[in-house]
C-alpha positions as CSV (number, residue, x, y, z in Angstrom):
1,X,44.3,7.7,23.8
2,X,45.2,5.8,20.9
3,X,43.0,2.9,21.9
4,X,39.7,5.7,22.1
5,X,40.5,6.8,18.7
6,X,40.5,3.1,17.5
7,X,37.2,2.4,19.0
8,X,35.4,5.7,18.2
9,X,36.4,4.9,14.6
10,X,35.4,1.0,14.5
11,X,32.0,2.7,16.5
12,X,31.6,4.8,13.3
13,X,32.7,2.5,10.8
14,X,29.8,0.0,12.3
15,X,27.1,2.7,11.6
16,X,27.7,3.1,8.2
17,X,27.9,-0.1,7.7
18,X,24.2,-0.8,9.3
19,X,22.8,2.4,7.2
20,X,23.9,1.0,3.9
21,X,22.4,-2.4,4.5
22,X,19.4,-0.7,5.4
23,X,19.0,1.2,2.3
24,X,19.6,-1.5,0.2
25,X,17.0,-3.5,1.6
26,X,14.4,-1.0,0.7
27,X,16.0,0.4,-2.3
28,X,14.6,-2.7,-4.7
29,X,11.7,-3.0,-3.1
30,X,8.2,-2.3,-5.0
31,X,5.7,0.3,-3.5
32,X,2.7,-1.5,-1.9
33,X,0.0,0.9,-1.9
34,X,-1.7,2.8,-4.5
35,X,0.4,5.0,-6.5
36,X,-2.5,6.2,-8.9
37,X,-6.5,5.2,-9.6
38,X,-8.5,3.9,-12.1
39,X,-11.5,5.7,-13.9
40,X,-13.1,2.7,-15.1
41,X,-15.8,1.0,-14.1
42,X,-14.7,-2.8,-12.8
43,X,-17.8,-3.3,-10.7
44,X,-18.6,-6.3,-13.0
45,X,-14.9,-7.4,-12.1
46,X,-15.5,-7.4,-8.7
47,X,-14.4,-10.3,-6.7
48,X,-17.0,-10.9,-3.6
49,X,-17.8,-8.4,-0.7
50,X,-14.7,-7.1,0.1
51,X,-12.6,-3.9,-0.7
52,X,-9.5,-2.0,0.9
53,X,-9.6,1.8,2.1
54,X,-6.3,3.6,1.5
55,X,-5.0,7.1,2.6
56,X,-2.5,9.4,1.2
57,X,0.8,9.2,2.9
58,X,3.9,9.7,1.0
59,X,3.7,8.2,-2.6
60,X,0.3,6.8,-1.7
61,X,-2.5,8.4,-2.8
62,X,-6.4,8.0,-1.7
63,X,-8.0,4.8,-3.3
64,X,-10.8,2.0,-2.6
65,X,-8.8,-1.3,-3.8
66,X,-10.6,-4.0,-5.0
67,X,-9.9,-7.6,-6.3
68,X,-11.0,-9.0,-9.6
69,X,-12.4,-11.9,-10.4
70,X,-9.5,-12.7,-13.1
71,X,-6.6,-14.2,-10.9
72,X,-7.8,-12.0,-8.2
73,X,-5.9,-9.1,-9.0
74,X,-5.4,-5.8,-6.9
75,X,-7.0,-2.4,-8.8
76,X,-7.1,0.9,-7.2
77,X,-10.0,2.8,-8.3
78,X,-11.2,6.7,-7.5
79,X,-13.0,6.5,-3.7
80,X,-14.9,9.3,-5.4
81,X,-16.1,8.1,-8.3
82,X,-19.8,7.7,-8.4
83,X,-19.9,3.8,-9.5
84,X,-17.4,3.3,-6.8
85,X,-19.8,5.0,-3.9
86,X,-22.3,2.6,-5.1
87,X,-20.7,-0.2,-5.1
88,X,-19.1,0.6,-1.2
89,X,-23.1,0.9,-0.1
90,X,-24.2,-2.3,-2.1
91,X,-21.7,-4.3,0.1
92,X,-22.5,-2.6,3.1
93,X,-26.0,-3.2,3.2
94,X,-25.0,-6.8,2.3
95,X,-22.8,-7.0,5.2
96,X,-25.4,-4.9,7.5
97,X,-28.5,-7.4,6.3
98,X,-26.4,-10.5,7.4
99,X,-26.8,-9.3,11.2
């Protein structure tokens, strides 16, 4: 009996163990994804042909990302901003007129 108690408690002891770990290894960790948007107008900025499209799921929120020229930098913009749809078609039909 005594032996069962001794290994339901090591059993425990192991899981909260592994569950702390866990969380500390995410608990420092930056948020990869698009927290908020920009307003402005980078298309200027923009590095080549290629932006990101990202959904809102937890903390994420709906965002086009695109890299800058400058050290090629990550900014999430509005997916709705006007300048932003344009932009999205202009690389489009450059994509589509490669074909």
């Amino acid at each position: 009996m005594s032996k069962m108690i001794l290994s339901i408690t090591l059993l425990l002891l192991l899981c909260l163990c592994s569950n702390s770990a866990a969380d500390s290894r995410t608990a420092g960790k930056k948020t990869q994804c698009c927290t908020r948007v920009s307003l402005k107008n980078i298309s200027k900025d923009i590095k080549g042909n290629n932006y990101q499209n990202q959904t809102a799921h937890g903390e994420c929120v709906n965002a086009i990302i695109f890299r800058t020229k400058k050290g090629g930098r990550r900014v999430c913009v509005d997916p709705n901003a006007a300048w932003v749809k344009k932009q999205i078609a202009s690389m489009t039909q450059v994509e589509v007129g490669k074909v």
